[in-house]
C-alpha positions as CSV (number, residue, x, y, z in Angstrom):
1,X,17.8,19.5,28.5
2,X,20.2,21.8,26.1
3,X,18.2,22.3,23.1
4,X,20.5,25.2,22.0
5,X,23.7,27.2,21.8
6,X,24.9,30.1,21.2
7,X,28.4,31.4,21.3
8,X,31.7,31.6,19.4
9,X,33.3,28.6,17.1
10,X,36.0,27.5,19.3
11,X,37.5,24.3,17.5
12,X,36.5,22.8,13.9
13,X,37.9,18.9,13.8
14,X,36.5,16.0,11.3
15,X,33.4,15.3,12.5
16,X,32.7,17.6,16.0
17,X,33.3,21.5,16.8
18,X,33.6,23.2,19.9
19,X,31.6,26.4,20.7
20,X,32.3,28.6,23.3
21,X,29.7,30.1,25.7
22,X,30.2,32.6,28.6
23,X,34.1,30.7,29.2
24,X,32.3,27.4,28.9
25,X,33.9,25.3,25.6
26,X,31.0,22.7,24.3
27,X,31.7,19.7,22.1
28,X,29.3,19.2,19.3
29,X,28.7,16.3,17.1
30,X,27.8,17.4,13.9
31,X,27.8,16.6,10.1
32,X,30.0,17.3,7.0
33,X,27.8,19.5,5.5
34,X,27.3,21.3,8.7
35,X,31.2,21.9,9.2
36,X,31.5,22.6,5.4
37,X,29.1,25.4,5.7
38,X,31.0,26.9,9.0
39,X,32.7,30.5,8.8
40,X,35.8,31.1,10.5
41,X,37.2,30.1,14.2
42,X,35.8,32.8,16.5
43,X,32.9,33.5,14.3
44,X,29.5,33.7,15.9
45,X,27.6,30.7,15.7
46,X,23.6,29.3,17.1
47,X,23.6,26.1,17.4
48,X,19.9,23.4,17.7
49,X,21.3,20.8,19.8
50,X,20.6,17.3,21.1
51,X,21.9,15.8,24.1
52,X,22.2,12.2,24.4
53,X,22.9,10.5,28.1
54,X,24.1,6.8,27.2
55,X,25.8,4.3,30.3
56,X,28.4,6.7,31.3
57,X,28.6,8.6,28.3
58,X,27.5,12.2,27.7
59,X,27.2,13.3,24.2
60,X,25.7,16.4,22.1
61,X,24.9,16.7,18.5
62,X,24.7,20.0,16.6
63,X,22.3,21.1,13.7
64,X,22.3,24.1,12.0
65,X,18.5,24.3,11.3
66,X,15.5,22.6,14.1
67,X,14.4,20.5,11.1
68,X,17.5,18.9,11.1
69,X,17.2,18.1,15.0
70,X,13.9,17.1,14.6
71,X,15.0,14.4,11.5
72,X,17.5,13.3,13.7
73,X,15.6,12.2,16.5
74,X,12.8,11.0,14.1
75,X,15.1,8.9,12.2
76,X,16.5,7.5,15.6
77,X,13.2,6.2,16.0
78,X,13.5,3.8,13.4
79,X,15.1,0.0,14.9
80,X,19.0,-0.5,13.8
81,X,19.3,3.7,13.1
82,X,21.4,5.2,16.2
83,X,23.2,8.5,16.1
84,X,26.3,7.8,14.0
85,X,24.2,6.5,11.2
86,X,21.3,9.6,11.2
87,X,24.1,12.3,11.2
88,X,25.3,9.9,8.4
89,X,22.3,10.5,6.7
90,X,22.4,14.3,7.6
91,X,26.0,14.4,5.9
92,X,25.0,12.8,2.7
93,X,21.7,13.7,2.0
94,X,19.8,17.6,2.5
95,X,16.9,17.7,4.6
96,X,14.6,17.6,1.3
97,X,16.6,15.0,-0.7
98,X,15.6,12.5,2.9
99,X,12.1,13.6,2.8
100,X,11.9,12.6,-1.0
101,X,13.2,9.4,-0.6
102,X,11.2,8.7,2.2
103,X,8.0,9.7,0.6
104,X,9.0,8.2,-2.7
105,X,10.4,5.2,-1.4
106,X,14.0,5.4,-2.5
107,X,15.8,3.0,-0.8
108,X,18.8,3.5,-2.9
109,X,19.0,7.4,-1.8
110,X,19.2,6.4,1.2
111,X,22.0,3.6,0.9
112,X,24.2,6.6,-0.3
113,X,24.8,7.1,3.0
114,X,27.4,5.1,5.0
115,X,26.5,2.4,7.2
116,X,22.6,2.4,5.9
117,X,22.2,-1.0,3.7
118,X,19.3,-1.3,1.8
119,X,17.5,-2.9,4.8
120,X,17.5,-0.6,7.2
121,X,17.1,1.9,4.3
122,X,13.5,0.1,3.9
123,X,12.5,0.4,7.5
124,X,13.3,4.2,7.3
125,X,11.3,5.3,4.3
126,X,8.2,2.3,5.3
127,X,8.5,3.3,9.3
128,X,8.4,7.1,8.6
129,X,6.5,7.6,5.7
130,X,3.6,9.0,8.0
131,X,5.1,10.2,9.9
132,X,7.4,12.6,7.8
133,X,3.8,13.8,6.0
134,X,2.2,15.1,9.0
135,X,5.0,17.0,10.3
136,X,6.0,20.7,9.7
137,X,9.4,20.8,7.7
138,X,8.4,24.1,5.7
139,X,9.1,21.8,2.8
140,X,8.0,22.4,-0.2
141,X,8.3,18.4,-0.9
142,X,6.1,18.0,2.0
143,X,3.4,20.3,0.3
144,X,3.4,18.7,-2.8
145,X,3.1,15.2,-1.0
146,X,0.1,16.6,0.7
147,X,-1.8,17.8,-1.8
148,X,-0.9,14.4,-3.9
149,X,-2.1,12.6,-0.7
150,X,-5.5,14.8,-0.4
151,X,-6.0,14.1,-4.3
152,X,-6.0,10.1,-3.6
153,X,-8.5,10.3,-0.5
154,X,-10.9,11.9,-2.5
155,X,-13.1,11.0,-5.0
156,X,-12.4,11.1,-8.5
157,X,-14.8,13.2,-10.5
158,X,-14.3,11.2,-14.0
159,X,-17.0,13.5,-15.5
160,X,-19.4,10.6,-16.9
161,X,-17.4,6.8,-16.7
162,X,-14.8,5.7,-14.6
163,X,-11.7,4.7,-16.4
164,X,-10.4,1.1,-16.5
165,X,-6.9,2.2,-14.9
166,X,-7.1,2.9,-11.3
167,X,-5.0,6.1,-10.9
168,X,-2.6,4.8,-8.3
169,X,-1.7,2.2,-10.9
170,X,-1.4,4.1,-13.4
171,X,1.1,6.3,-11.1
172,X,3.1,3.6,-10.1
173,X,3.5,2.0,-13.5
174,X,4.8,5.4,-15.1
175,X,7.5,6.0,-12.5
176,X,8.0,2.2,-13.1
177,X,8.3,2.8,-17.1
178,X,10.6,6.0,-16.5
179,X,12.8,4.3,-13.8
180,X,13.6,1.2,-16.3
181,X,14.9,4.2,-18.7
182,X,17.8,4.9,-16.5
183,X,15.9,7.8,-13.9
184,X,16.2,7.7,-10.3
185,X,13.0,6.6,-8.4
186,X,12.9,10.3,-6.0
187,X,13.2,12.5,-9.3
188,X,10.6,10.5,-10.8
189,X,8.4,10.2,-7.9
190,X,8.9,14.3,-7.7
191,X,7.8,15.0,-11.3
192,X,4.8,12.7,-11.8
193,X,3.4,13.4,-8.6
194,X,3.5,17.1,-10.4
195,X,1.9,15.9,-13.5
196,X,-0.6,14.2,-11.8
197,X,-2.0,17.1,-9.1
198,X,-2.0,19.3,-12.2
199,X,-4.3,16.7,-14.1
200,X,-6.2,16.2,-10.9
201,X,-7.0,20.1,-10.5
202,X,-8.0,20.8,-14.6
203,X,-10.2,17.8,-13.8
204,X,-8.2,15.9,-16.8
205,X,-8.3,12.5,-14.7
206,X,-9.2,10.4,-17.6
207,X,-6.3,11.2,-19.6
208,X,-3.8,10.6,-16.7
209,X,-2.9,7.3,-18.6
210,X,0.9,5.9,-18.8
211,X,1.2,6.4,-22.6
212,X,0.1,10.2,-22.1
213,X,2.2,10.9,-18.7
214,X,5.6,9.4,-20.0
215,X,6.0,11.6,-22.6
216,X,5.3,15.0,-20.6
217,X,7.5,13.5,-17.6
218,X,10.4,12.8,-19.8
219,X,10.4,16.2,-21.2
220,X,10.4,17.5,-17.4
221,X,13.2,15.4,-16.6
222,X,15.3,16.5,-19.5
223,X,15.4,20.2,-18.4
């Protein structure tokens, strides 16, 4: 198994480059914003790879980073989601914008990408939701998602009475309110969950209410 490269940029075409190691010219599958970010042709490049043995077929995919390999094979794990369509994904979206809209549930951020209908965008962010929280991306999404998901398995110290509004309901509803105002689900999803850790740790869980959140979300999604 090749998991990576390194050599000299060979060949740049529209969707595959060649790298050249000790005389030895290898052909890598790779994204657009991969070969967007490449330098010039005999430039020194280090390549993660992934090599795929199909019927009589040999191929190898490219990624600049190992959280991009590892999102590729983890979105490959997901039925009707085969190469072409995760380096799709890859090309459209960055490694945090797919780990938003997988946490958040943002089917329609993933539809940006070609040949993912909102189907198959559905299996990917319900399929991998768990999956994408447990493992190490060194994103900073992921951390916030965390701490949002160790907030909800405890329990809520609501100082004398438990409110009426079950938090989660409450969360749901405001990215519900600010989504019917024209926002995208992920940014929403990203800014609330904010709000509410920072309610959570002053221990203000009785006033995380949607009439008191939409007005300090809206004012973070203006900036």
């Amino acid at each position: 198994m090749i998991a990576s490269l390194k050599g000299v940029l060979a060949s740049i075409g529209k969707s595959d480059i060649i790298i050249e190691v000790n005389g030895i010219g290898y052909l890598l599958n790779v994204s657009s914003k991969l070969i967007s970010s490449l330098g010039n042709l005999g430039s020194n490049l280090s390549l993660f790879t992934d090599l795929q043995i199909k019927d009589d077929k040999i191929v190898m995919y490219g990624f600049i980073h190992s959280s991009e390999q590892l999102l590729f094979r983890l979105l490959q794990s997901v039925q009707g989601v085969g190469p072409k369509a995760s380096l799709s994904i890859l090309s459209t979206l960055s490694i945090d914008e797919i780990i938003l809209a997988i946490l958040s549930g943002d089917k329609t951020m993933l539809s940006r990408a070609d040949g993912i209908g909102p189907k198959v965008a559905a299996r990917i962010a319900s399929e991998l939701l768990e999956k994408v929280s447990t493992l190490n991306f060194n994103s900073s999404i992921i951390e916030i998602d965390q701490k949002h998901d160790n907030i909800e398995k405890k329990k809520f110290d609501f100082e004398e009475e438990d409110t009426d509004d079950d938090l989660s309901v409450v969360f749901e509803d405001t990215i519900s309110a600010l989504i019917n105002l024209g926002y995208g689900r992920s940014e929403v999803f990203l800014v609330v969950m904010k709000i509410k850790n920072e309610f959570s740790n002053n221990k203000k869980n009785k006033l995380f209410t949607v009439s008191n959140i939409v007005p300090i979300a809206l004012k973070e999604l203006s900036r």
